[in-house]
C-alpha positions as CSV (number, residue, x, y, z in Angstrom):
1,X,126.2,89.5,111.4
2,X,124.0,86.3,112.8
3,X,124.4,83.2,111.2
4,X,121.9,82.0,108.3
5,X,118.7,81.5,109.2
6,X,115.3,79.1,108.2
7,X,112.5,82.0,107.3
8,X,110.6,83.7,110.1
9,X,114.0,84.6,112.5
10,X,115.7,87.3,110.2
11,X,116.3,90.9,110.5
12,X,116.8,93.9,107.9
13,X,117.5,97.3,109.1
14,X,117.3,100.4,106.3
15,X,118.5,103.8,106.8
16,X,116.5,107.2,105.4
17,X,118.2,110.5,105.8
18,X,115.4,113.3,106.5
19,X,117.5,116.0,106.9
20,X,117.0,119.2,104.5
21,X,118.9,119.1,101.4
22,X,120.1,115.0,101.9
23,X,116.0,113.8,101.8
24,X,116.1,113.1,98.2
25,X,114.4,109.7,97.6
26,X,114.7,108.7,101.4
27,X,112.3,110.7,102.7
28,X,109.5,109.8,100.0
29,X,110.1,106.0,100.3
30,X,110.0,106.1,104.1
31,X,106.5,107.8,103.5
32,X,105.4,105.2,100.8
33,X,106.9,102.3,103.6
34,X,104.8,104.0,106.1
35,X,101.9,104.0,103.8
36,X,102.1,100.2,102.9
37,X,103.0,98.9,105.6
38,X,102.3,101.0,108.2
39,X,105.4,99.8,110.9
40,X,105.2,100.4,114.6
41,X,107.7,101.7,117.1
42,X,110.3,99.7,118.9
43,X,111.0,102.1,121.4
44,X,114.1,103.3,120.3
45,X,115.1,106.7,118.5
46,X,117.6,108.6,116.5
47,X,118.4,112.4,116.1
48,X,114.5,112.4,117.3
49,X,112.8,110.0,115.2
50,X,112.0,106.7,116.2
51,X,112.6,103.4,114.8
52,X,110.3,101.7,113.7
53,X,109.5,97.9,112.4
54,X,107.2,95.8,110.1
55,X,107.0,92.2,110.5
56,X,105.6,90.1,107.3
57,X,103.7,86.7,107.4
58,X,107.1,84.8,107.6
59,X,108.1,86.8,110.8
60,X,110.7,88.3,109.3
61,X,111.5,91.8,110.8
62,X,111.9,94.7,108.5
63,X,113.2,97.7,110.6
64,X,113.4,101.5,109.8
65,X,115.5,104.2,110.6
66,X,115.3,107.8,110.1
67,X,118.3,110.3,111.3
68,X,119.2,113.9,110.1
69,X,122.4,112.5,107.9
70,X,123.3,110.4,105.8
71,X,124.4,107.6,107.9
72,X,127.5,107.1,105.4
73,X,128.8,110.4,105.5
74,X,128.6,110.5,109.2
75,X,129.5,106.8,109.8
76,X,131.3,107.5,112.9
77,X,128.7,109.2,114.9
78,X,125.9,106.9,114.2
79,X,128.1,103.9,114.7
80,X,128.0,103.5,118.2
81,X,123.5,103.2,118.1
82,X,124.4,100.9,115.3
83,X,126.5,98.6,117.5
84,X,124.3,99.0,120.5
85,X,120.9,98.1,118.7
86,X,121.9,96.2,115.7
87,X,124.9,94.0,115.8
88,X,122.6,91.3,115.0
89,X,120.7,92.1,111.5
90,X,121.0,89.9,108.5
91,X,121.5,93.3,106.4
92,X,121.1,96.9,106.6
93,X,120.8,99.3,103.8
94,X,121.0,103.1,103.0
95,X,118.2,104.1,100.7
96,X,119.6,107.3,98.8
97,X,119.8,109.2,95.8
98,X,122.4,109.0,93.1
99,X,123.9,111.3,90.3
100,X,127.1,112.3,88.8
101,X,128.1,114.0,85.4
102,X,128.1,110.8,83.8
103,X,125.9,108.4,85.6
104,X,122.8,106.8,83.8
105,X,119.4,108.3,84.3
106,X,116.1,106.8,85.3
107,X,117.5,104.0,87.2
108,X,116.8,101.8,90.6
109,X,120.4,100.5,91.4
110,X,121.7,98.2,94.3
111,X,125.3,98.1,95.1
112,X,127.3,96.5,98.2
113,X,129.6,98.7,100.3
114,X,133.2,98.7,100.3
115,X,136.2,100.8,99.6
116,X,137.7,99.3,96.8
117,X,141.1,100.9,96.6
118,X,141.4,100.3,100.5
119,X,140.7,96.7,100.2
120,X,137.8,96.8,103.0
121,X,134.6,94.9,102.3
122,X,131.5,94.7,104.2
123,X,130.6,91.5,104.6
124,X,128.3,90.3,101.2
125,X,125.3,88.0,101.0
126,X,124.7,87.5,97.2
127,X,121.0,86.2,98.1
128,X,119.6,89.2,99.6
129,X,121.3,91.4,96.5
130,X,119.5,89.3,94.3
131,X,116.0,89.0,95.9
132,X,116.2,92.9,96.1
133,X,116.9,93.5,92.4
134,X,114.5,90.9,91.2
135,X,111.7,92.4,93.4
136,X,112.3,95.8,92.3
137,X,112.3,94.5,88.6
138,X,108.8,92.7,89.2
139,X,107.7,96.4,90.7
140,X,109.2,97.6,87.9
141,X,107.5,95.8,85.3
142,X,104.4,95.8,87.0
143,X,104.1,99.7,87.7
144,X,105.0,99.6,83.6
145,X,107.8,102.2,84.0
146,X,109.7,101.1,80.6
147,X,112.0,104.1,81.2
148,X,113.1,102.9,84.1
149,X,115.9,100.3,85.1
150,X,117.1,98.1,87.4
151,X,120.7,97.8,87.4
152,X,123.7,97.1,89.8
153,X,126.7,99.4,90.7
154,X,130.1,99.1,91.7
155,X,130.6,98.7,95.2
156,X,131.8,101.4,96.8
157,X,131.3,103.5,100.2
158,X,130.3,107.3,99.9
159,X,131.5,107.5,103.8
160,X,134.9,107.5,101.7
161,X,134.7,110.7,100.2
162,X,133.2,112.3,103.0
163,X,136.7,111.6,105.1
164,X,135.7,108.9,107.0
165,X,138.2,106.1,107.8
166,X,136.6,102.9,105.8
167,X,138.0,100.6,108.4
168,X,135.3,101.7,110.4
169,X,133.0,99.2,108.5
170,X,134.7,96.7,110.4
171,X,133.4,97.7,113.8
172,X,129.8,97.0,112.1
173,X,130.1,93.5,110.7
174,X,126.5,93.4,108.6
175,X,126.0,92.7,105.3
176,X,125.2,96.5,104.1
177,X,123.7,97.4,100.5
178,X,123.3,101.2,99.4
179,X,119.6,101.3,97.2
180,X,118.9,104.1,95.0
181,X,116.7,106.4,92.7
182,X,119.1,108.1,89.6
183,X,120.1,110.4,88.7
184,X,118.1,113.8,88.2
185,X,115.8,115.3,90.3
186,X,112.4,114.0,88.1
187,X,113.9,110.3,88.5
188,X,114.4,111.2,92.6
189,X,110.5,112.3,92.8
190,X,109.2,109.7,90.4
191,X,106.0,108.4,92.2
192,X,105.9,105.6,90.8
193,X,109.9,104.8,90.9
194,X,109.6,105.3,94.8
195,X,106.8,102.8,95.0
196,X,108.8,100.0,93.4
197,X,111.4,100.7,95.7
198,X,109.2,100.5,98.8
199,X,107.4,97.5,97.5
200,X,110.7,96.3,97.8
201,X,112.5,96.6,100.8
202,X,110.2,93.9,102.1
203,X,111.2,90.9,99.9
204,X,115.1,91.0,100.7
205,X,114.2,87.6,102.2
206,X,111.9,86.0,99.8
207,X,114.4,83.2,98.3
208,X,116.7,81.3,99.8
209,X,118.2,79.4,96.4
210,X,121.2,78.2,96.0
211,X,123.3,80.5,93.8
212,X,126.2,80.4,92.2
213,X,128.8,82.7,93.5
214,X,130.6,85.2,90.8
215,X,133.2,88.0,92.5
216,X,132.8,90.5,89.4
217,X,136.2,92.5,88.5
218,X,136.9,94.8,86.1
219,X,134.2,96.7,83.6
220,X,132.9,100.2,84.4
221,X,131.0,101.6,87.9
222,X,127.7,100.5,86.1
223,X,128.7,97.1,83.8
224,X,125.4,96.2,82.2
225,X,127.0,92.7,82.0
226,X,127.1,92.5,85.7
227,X,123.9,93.9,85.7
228,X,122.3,91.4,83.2
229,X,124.0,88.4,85.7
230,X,122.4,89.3,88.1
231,X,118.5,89.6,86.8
232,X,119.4,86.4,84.7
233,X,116.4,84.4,85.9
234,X,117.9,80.7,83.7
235,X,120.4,80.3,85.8
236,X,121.1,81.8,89.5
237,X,124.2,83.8,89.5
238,X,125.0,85.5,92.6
239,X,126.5,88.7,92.3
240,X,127.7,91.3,95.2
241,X,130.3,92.6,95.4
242,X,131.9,94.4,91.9
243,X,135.4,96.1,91.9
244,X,135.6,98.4,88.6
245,X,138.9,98.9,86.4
246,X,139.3,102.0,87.7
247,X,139.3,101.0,91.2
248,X,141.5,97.9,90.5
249,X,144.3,100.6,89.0
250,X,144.2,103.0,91.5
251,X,144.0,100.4,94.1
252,X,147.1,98.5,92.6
253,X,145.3,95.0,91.9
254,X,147.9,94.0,90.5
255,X,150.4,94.2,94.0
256,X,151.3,91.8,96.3
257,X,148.8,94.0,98.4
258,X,146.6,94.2,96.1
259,X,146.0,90.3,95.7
260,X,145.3,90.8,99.5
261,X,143.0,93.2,98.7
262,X,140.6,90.8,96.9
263,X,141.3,88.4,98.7
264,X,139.6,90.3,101.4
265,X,137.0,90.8,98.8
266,X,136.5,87.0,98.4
267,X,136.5,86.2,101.9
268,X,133.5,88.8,102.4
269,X,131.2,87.0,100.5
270,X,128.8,84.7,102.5
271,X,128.8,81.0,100.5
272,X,132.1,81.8,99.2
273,X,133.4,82.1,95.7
274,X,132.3,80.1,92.5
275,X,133.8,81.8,89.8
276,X,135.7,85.3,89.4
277,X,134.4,87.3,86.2
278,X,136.4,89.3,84.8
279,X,135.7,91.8,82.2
């Protein structure tokens, strides 16, 4: 992770699986990137592809990498390119699908990445959280998808339930975000839902406000009141990372480990602490 940065010298990385049966949403925002922006090649590749990079009128550098998994579920393979290329982003972030029996439909979501019941944080910068979600709720508005939301979600890693060992996020020390598309296949292919997110990717930069820092605990994986925090646009909350109740329990919060675990989850968050809001 580099060290903030005036506008013009910073450096986003995001991360589309193409491979067959993992390509929901990725593949069709890559296209729609490609179609906006239309990046060039660095001169590097992965699993075949190469990466490529868009730089705006602020010289900020958007980057774009394609690979055949998910780069969560197969954290350890890919880590090594990761470290080799891109030790020095301001943020990277794996644009994906979500679903689940319960989860919400017809929703754009952002959420850091962490194991929660581990107590292992990727490093958090509430900025770029917020500039994303109030871009893609601009989009939003502006594409007038009313049936759509923008929302946040608990942090959590999906590397974790694919057996790989969380503390490898510490060999990668970037601010990382998941962004996705839920949660039924007509949300994934919604046209106009993967042209807000595309619009995007490109304004994880565009403020640089001073916020006030909230570590959110307790509530459900998606707390609207989190949610509604974060798109407040009276006052400027910054909200990352999010560690639900059901985490909290089955991570035993309530330990002498466990305050270590949020401490860790303090710690993580670029600016520091403000406030801890608990629900």
């Amino acid at each position: 992770m580099r060290e903030d940065r005036p506008d013009g010298n910073r450096k986003a990385l995001f991360f589309f699986c193409v491979g067959e049966g993992y390509d929901h949403v990725s593949r069709l925002v890559f296209d729609k990137v490609v179609e906006l922006f239309q990046p060039v090649e660095l001169g590097i590749s992965l699993d075949g592809y190469p990466v490529t990079e868009y730089v705006d009128d602020k010289g900020d550098s958007f980057c774009f990498m394609r690979q055949e998994m998910l780069v969560s579920y197969d954290f350890r393979r890919y880590l090594p390119f990761l470290r080799e290329h891109f030790l020095d982003l301001d943020l990277a972030a794996e644009v994906n699908w979500h679903e689940g029996a319960n989860a919400p439909d017809r929703v754009i979501t952002v959420h850091t990445v962490g194991d929660v019941d581990a107590g292992v944080f990727t490093p958090a910068v509430p900025g770029y959280m917020r500039n994303l979600l109030h871009a893609m709720e601009e989009e939003r508005v502006r594409a007038g998808i009313d049936d759509f939301r923008v929302v946040t979600e608990a942090t959590h890693w999906t590397g974790t339930f694919k057996g790989q060992d969380p503390h490898l996020l510490d060999r990668f020390p970037v601010p990382m975000l998941d962004i996705e598309i839920g949660s039924t296949p007509s949300s994934w292919e919604d046209t106009a839902a993967v042209e807000v997110l595309a619009k995007s990717l490109v304004r994880a930069f565009s403020s640089s406000v001073k916020l006030f820092n909230i570590l959110c605990v307790g509530g459900i994986h998606f707390e609207r009141s989190f949610s509604e925090a974060a798109l407040n646009t009276g006052f400027p909350f910054g909200v990352s990372h999010i560690l639900p109740n059901q985490w909290i329990v089955s991570g035993d919060y309530a330990s002498g480990e466990g305050f270590n675990k949020l401490r860790n989850a303090a710690s993580s968050i670029s600016g520091g602490v403000d406030a801890v809001a608990y629900h």
